[in-house]
C-alpha positions as CSV (number, residue, x, y, z in Angstrom):
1,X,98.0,122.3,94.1
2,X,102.0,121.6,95.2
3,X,102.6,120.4,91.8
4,X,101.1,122.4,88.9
5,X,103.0,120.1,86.1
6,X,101.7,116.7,88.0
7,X,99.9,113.5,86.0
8,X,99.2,110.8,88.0
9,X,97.6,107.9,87.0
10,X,96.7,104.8,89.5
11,X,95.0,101.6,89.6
12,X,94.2,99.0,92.0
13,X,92.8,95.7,91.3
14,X,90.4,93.7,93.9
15,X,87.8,90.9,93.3
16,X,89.0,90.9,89.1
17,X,87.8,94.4,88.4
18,X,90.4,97.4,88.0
19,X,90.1,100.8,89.7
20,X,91.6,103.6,88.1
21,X,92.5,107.2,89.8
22,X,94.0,110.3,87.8
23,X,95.1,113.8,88.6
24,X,96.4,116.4,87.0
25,X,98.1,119.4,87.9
26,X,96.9,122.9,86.6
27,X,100.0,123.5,84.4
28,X,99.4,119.8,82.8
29,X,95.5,120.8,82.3
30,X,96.9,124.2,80.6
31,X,98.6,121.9,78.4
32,X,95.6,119.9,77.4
33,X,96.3,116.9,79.7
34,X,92.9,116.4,81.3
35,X,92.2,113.5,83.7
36,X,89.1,113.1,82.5
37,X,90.5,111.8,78.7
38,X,93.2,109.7,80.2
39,X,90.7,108.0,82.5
40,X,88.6,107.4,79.2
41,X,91.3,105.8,77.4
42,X,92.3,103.7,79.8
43,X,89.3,102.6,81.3
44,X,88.5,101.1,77.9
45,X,91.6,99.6,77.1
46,X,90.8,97.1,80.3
47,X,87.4,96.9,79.3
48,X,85.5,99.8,81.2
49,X,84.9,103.3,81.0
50,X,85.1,106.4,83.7
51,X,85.7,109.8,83.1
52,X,85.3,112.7,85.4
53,X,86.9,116.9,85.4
54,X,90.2,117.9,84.3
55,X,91.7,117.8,87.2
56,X,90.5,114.5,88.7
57,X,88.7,111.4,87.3
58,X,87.9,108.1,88.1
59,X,86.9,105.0,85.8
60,X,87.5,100.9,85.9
61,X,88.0,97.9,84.0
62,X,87.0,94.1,83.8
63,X,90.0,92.7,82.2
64,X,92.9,92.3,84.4
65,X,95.3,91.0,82.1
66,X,95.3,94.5,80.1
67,X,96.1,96.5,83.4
68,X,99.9,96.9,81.8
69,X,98.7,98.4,78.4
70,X,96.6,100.5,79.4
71,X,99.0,102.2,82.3
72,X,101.7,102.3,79.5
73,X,98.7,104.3,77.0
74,X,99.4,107.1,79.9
75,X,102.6,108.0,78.2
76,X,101.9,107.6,74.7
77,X,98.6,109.9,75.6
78,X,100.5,112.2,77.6
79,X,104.0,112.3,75.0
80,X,101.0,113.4,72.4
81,X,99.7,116.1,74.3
82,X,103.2,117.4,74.6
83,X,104.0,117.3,71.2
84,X,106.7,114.4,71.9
């Protein structure tokens, strides 16, 4: 609620399976940056799937060694969004 224009995504790995955790601020949601999607698309790039509201989402993966590509498919979703 502090940060309107906020995306967060984060991730934790324990036991070889990947947590992922994503907010987004109301401005960012306004913009068509929904949690939900980016937990989608990343949650399948490490091998999962998740999803969840605009505004927070949760999801996981089985492939550790694709935790960096899918983190970095947060920008290139987000710059799309955007119009970047």
């Amino acid at each position: 609620d502090k940060a309107a224009n906020v995306v967060a995504v984060l991730a934790a790995v324990n036991g070889g399976k990947i947590t992922f955790v994503a907010a987004c601020g109301k401005e960012a949601v306004g913009l068509g940056i929904k949690a939900g999607d980016i937990i989608k698309q990343v949650s399948a790039i490490a091998g999962g799937s998740g999803g969840g509201k605009p505004d927070s989402a949760m999801g996981g993966g089985s492939d550790v060694v694709k935790l960096d590509n899918a983190l970095a498919a947060v920008d290139d979703f987000v710059s799309q969004k955007l119009g970047l």
